[in-house]
Structure formats: structure tokens, C-alpha cells
C-alpha positions in Angstrom: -10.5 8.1 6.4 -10.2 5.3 4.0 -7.1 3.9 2.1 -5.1 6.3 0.3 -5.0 5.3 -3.2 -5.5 8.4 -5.7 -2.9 11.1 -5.7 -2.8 14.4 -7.2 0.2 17.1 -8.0 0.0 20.4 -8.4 3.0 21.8 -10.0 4.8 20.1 -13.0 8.1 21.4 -12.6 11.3 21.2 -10.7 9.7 19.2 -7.9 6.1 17.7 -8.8 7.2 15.8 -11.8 9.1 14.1 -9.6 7.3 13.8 -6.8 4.3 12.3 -9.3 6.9 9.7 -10.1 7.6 8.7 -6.6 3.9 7.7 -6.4 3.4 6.0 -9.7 6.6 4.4 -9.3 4.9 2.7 -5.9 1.9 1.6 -7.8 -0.2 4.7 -6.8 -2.4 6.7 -9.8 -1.5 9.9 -10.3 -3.3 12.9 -11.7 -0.4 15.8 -12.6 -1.3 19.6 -13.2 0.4 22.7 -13.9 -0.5 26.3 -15.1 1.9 25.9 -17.9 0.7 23.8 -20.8 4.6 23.4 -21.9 5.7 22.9 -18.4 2.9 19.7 -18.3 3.6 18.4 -21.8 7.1 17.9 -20.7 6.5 16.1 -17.2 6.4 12.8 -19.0 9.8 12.9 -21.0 11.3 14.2 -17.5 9.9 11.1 -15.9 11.3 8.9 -18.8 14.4 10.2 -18.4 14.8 9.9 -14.6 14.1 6.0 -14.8 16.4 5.8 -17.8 19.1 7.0 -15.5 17.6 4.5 -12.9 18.0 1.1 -15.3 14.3 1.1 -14.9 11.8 1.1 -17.4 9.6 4.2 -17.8 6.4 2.4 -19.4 4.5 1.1 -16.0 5.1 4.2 -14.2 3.8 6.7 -17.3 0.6 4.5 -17.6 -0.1 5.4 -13.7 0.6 9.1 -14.5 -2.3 11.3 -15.9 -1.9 14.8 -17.6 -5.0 17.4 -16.4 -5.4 21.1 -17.4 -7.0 22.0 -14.6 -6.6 21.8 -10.7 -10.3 21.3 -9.9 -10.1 17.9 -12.4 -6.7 17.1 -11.4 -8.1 17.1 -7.4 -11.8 15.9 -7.6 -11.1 12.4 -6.9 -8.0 12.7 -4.8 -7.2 11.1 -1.6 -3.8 12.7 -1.2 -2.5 16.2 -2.5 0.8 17.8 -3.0 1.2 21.3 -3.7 4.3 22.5 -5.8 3.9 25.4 -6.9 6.5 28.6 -6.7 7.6 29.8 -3.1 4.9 32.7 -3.1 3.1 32.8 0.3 0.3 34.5 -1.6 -0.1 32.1 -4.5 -0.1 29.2 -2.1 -2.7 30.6 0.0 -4.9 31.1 -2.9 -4.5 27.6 -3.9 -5.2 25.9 -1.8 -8.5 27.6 -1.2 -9.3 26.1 -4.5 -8.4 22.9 -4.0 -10.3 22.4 -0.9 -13.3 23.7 -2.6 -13.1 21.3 -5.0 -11.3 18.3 -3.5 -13.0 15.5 -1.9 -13.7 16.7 2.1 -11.3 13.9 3.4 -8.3 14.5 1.1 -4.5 15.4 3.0 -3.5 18.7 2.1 0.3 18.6 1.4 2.3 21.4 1.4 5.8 21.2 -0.7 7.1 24.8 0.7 10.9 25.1 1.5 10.5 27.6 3.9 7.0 29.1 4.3 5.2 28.2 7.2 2.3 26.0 7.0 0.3 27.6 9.2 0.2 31.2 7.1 -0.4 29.0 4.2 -3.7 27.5 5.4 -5.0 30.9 7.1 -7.6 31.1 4.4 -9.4 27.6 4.8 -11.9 26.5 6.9 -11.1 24.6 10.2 -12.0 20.8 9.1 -9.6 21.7 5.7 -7.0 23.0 7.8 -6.7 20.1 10.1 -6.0 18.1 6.9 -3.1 20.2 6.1 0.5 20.0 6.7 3.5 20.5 5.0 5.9 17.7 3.3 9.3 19.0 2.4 10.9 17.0 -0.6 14.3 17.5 -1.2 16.1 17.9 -4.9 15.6 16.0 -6.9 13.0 14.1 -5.0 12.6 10.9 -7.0 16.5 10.2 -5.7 16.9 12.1 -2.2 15.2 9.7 0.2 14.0 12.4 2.9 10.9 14.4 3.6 9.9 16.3 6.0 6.3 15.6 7.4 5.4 19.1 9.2 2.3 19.5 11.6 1.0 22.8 12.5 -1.5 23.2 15.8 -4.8 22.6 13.2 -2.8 19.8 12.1 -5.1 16.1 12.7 -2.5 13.7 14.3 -4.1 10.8 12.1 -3.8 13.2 9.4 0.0 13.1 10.4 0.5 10.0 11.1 -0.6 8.2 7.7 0.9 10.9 5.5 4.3 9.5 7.0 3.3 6.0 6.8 2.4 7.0 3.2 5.5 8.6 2.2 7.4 5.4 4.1 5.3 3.1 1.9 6.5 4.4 -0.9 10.2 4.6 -0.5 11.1 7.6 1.5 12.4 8.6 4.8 10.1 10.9 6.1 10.7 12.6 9.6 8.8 14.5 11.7 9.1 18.4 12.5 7.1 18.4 15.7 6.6 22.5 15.5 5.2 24.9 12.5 9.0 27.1 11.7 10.2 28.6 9.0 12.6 26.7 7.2 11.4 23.4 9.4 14.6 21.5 10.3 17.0 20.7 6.8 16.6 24.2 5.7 17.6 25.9 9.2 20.3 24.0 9.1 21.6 24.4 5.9 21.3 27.8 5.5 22.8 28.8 8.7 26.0 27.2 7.2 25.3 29.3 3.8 25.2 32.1 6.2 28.5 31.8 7.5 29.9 30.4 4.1 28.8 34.0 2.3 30.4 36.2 5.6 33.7 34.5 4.9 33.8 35.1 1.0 32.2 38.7 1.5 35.0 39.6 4.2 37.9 38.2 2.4 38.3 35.0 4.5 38.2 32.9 1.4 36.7 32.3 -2.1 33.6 30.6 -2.9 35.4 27.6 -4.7 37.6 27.2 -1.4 34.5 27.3 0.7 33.4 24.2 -1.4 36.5 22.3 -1.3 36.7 22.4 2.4 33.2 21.0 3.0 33.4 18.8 0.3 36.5 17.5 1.2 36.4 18.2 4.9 33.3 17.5 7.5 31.3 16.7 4.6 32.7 13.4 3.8 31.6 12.3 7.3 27.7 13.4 6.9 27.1 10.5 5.0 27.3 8.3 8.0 27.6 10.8 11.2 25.6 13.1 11.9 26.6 16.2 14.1 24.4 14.9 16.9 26.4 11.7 16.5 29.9 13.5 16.0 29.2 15.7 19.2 29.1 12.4 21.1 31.8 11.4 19.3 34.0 13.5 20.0 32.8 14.4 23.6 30.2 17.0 25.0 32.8 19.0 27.0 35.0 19.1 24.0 32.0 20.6 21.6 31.1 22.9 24.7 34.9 24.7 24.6 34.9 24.8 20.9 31.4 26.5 21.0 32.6 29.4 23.9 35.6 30.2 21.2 33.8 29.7 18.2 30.3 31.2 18.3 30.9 35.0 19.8 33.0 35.4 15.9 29.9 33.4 14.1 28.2 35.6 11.7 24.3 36.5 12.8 23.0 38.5 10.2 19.9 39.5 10.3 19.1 39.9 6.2 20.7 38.4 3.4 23.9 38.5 2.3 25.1 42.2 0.5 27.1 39.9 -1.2 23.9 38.4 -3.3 22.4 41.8 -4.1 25.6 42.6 -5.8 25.9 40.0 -7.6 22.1 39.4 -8.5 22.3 43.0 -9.8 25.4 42.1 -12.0 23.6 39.5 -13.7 25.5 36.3 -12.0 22.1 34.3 -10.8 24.1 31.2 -11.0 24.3 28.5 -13.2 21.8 29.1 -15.6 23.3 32.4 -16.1 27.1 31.4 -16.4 28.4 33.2 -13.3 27.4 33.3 -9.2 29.4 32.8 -6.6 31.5 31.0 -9.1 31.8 31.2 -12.7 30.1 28.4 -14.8 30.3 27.1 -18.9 27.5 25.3 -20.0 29.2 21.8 -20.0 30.7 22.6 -16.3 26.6 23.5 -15.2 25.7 20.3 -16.6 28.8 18.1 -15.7 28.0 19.5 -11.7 24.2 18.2 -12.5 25.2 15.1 -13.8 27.9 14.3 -10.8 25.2 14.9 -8.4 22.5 12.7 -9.9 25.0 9.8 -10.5 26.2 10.4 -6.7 22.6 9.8 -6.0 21.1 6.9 -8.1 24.6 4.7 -6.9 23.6 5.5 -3.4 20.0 4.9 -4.2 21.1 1.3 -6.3 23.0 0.0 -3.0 20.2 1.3 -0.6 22.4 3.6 0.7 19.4 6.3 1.3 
């Protein structure tokens, strides 16, 4: 394959506006799509915005960026394309059908899915388009969280593999690689196994949601920064981790389905932020004030390369 140079996004929104700026922000051009006209016209303000925020300016990196209707024109000349698009298996599937019909034949195939796996996502393709497939996990908001995951499936080509990472690491991020095809892939397992846990204690009394917040934030998570629990296992000592797990884990939740706790909620109208009340209740400036304390919390620790 020759040097990746032309990138294409599928999926203005939450993630692929940023994810188009990551790229134009590394010199790359950048073709951006989206099935909502509105949801496209409004990719470039987001962009300016997230450099404003940044210190940086937003001129350079919009001039790299351009708008297409349509994924067949937004793919054609693409060496490299990210999918992200809603978490529907079936809508996924379907798309990228498309775009390897009409994508050049040795374009990556990048998959932005939290949680689906990649193989179920390329069952419809061809075996020379699924080899070209794989999955790479961004993280919220993806122009400041420095990880992706790069995931291979058994179709997947390991050069294919390879230079999407050294891509990805060219441009900024820290990708790592998930080795097997799972649902969730590694960040995802392991944060919503805590989420898990975290609803069974609210559900069953234990505690409120807001406590459950303080303690992480204000507990084990002010360590995560700079030990991981692979790292605080050894820290603490194998045999010590090994008697806290023969207490501990025989009382951990294991639920099998979501939380009743969600349905409940969901069906009283508390979806979370954006409809004033979920686990916890939320105003309009307290939504935006936790938004804003997260992206500040991010561009410091992106401004002293602490990503």
C-alpha cells in the first residue's frame, strides 16, 4: 500500500468532527460526511471552537477539512476511513458495504464502535475488504483524549494493523493494540464492569449516585492518572491483591442484563444531562459547568503533554 495521505469521515457528530480534526490538525486532508445536512454544516464551528479552547488557530486546520454530501464522494479518493456513525450493528454493516464499493480497493476500513465487534460488522464484505478492516476506538472527546484502541479481527491484514497504529501515533495519539475481536475491546470492559458494581450499590441502598462519584473521584481515581491497577497490584503486592480478591469478589455484582435501575429511570424521563435528571439531578449551567470542567481538565493535561 502506498503512503497514507487522504482521509475520509463518516459521521459529523459527537466523535467524527473530531476525529476529522485530529487529522487536519497533523497536516492530513480530510473529506467529512454525514446523513444530516445540519449535523455537517455545523462540523466546522465545532472544530473552530475546539482549537479556540486549544490557543490554536482554527484557519490551517479548516482549509484541510472538506464538507461532502455524500459517502461515495466523501470516500472515492481515500486512503484511510473512519466510520462514526450511531452504535447500530445493522447500520454499520450496511455501510460499510457502501464504502467498500465505492472506496479505492486499498483503503483501511476503520471502525469507531464502542462496543460492537468488528468482526459482525464486516460479515457483509468481501474477503480482500475485510482484511482491510479493523476497529479504532476513540475516546470523548477525541481531539483531547490521547488513546485509541487499534482492534484486529482474524480477517484483519497485520500490515493493515500495523500502519493504522503508526498512523494514529503520527498524528498525536496513543493508540494500543486489542490483540482479540471482544465486545467492548479493553477500556469499555473495564469501565463498565465498574458502572456495573457502581449501579448495584445505588440500586440496593449501599449509597447514592453522587457518593459513588465522590469516592472514585476523590479516592482510587486520583491515582489512575499515573498508576495503573496492573501497576498498583505490584505495588501493593500480589499476595495482598490475591486475599482482597477471595473476600471481595464472591459479594461482587455479576449481572447478567442491565441495571433495573436504568429502565426505571429511562421510563421516568431522567436520560441524563440533556434531560435535567439521571442518576443525579442536573440545571442547565451545572450540565455545562461538568462539560466545561472536563475539557479544561483535558486541554491542561494535553498543554503539559501529560497525555
Amino acid at each position: 500500500m502506498s503512503e497514507i495521505t487522504q482521509v475520509a469521515v463518516i459521521g459529523a457528530g459527537l466523535m467524527g468532527h473530531g476525529i476529522a480534526q485530529v487529522f487536519a490538525s497533523a497536516g492530513h486532508p480530510v473529506t467529512l460526511t454525514d446523513a444530516s445536512a445540519s449535523t455537517l454544516g455545523q462540523a466546522p464551528a465545532r472544530i473552530a471552537r475546539n482549537l479556540q479552547q486549544l490557543d490554536r488557530e482554527s484557519g490551517p486546520v479548516l482549509s484541510r477539512i472538506r464538507l461532502e454530501k455524500s459517502v461515495k464522494g466523501a470516500v472515492a479518493q481515500a486512503d484511510l476511513i473512519f466510520e462514526a456513525v450511531p452504535e447500530k450493528p445493522e447500520l454499520k454493516v450496511a455501510l460499510f458495504r457502501e464504502v467498500a464499493e465505492a472506496a479505492p480497493p486499498t483503503a483501511i476500513l476503520a471502525s469507531n464502535t464502542s462496543a460492537i465487534p468488528i468482526t459482525d460488522i464486516g460479515s457483509a464484505l468481501s474477503g480482500q475488504a475485510r482484511s482491510r478492516l479493523l476497529g479504532t476506538h476513540w475516546w470523548n472527546p477525541p481531539h483531547l483524549v490521547p488513546l485509541v484502541e487499534v482492534v484486529r479481527t482474524r480477517f484483519t491484514s497485520p500490515d493493515v494493523f500495523e500502519r493504522t497504529f503508526a498512523i494514529l501515533h503520527a498524528a498525536g495519539k496513543r493508540p494500543v493494540r486489542v490483540n482479540r475481536d471482544l465486545p467492548g475491546f479493553i477500556g469499555n470492559r473495564l469501565q463498565h464492569a465498574m458502572w456495573r458494581e457502581a449501579l448495584a450499590m445505588v440500586e440496593t441502598g449501599v449509597c447514592d449516585a453522587e457518593t459513588i462519584d465522590t469516592v472514585v473521584k476523590q479516592g482510587f481515581g486520583l491515582r489512575l492518572p499515573v498508576l495503573g491497577p496492573m501497576e498498583n497490584a505490584d505495588l501493593i503486592g500480589l499476595e495482598l491483591t490475591r486475599d482482597v480478591h477471595r473476600t471481595l469478589f464472591p459479594h461482587l455484582d455479576n449481572s447478567q442484563q442491565p441495571a433495573a435501575l436504568l429502565e426505571v429511570l429511562i421510563e421516568q424521563g431522567r436520560c441524563g444531562m440533556r434531560s435535567g435528571a439521571g442518576l443525579r439531578a442536573w440545571t442547565p449551567e451545572e450540565a455545562r459547568a461538568a462539560q466545561d470542567r472536563l475539557a479544561e481538565w483535558l486541554i491542561a493535561r494535553t498543554k503539559t503533554g501529560g497525555g
